[in-house]
GUTI-505178 format. One record per residue (C-alpha): residue in three letters; x, y, z. Coordinates in Angstrom, 1 decimal. Layout:
N
<torba 'ala'; <X; Y; Z>>
...
***
This chain:
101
<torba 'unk'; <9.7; -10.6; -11.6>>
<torba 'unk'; <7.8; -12.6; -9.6>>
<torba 'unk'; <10.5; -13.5; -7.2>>
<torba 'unk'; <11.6; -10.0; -6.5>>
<torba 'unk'; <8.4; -8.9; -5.2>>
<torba 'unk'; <8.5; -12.1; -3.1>>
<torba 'unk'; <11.9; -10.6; -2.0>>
<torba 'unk'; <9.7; -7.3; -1.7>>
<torba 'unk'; <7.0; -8.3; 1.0>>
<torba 'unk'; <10.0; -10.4; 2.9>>
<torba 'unk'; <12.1; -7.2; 2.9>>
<torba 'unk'; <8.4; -5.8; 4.5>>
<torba 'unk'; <8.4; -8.1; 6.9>>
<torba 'unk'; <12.1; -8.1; 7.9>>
<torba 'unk'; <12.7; -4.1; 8.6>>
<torba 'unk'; <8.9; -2.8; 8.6>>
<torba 'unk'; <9.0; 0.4; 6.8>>
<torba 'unk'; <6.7; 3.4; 8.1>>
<torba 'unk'; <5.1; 3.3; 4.5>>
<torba 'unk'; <4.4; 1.2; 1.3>>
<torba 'unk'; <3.9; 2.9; -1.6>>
<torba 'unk'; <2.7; 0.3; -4.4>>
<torba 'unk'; <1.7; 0.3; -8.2>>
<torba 'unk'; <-1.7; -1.5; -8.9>>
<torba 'unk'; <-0.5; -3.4; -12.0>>
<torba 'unk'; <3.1; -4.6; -12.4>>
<torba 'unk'; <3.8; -7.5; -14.2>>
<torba 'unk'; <3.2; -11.2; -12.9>>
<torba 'unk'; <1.8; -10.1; -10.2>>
<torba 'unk'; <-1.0; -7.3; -9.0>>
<torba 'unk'; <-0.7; -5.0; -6.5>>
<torba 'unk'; <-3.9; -6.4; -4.8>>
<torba 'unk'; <-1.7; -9.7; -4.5>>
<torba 'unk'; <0.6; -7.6; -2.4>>
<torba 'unk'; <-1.6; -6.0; -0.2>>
<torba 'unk'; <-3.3; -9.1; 0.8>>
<torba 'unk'; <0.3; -10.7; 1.2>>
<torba 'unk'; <1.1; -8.3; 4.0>>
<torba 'unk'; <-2.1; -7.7; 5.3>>
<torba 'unk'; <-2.8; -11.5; 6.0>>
<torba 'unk'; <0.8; -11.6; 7.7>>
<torba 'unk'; <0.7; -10.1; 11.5>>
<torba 'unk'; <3.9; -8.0; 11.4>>
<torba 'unk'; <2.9; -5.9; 8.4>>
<torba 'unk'; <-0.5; -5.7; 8.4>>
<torba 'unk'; <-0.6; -2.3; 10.1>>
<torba 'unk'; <2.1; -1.0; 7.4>>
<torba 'unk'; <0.4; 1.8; 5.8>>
<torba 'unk'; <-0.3; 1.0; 2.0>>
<torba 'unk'; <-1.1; 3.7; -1.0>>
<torba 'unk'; <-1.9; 2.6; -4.2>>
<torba 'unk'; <-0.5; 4.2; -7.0>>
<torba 'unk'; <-2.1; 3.0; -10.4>>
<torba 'unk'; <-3.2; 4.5; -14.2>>
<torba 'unk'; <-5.7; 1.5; -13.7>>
<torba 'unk'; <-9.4; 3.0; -13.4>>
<torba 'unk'; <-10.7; 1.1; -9.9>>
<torba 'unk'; <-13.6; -1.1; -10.3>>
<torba 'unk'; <-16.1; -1.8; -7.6>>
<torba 'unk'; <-14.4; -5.5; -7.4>>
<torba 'unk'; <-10.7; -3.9; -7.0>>
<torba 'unk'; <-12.5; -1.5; -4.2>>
<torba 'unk'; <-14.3; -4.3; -2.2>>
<torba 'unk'; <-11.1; -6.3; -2.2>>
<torba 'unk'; <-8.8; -3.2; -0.8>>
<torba 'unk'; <-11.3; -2.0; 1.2>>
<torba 'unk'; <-9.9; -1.5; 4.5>>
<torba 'unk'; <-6.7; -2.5; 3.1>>
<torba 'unk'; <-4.5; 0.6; 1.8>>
<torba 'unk'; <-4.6; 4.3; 2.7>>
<torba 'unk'; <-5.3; 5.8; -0.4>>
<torba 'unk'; <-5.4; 5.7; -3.8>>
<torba 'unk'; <-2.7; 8.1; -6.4>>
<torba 'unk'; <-3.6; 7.9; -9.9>>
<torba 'unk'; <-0.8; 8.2; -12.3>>
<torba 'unk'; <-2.6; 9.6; -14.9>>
<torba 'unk'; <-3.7; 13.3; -12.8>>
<torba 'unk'; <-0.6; 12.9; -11.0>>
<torba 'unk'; <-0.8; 15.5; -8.3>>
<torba 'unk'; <2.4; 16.1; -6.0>>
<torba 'unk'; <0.7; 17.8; -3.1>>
<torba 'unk'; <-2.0; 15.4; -3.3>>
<torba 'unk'; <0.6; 12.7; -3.1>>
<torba 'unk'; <2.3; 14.2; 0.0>>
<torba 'unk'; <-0.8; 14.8; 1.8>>
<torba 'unk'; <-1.4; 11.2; 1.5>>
<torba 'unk'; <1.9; 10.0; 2.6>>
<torba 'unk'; <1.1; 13.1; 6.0>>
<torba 'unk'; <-1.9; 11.3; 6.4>>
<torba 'unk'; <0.0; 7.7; 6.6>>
<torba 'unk'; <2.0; 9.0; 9.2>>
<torba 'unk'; <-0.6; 10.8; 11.0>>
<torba 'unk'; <-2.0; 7.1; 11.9>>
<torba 'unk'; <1.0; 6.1; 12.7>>
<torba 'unk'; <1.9; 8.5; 15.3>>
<torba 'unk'; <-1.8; 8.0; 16.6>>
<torba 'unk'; <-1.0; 4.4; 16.7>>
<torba 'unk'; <2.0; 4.6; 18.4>>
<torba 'unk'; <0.9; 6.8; 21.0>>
<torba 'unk'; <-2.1; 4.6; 22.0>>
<torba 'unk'; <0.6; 1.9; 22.8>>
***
């Protein structure tokens, strides 16, 4: 598992996607992991992150993403519109961020 999201954040640094959408806990690996991965990397650190986790946040998990992802989806009160305005709202900075050059 480990080696595919490897392949993952390589794929993120190869074609850039608008958007990464990523589950908190998935096995051999956390999400956090991930985040940090691209955000330490200059070509993806401006790629738009939101978490997407049944994991409750705890202060630690908030002071290490802070800054770091979007916003946070929780499986468990899964809310589509909620959802969708989040993923608006990636690309909202992304537009901003392209038209400031």
């Amino acid at each position: 598992m480990r080696l595919l999201l490897q392949e993952g954040i390589e794929l993120a640094q190869r074609y850039l996607p608008d958007l990464v959408v990523l589950d908190l806990l998935m096995p051999d690996i956390g999400g956090i992991e991930v985040v940090e991965a691209l955000k330490r990397n200059q070509t993806t650190a401006l790629i738009p992150v939101i978490m997407v986790t049944a994991k409750q946040f705890s202060s630690e998990d908030r002071e290490q993403l802070n800054g770091h992802i979007l916003g946070v989806v929780d499986k468990a009160d899964f809310d589509q519109g909620r959802f969708l305005n989040e993923v608006r709202r990636a690309f909202g900075k992304l537009a901003a961020r392209e038209a400031r050059g």
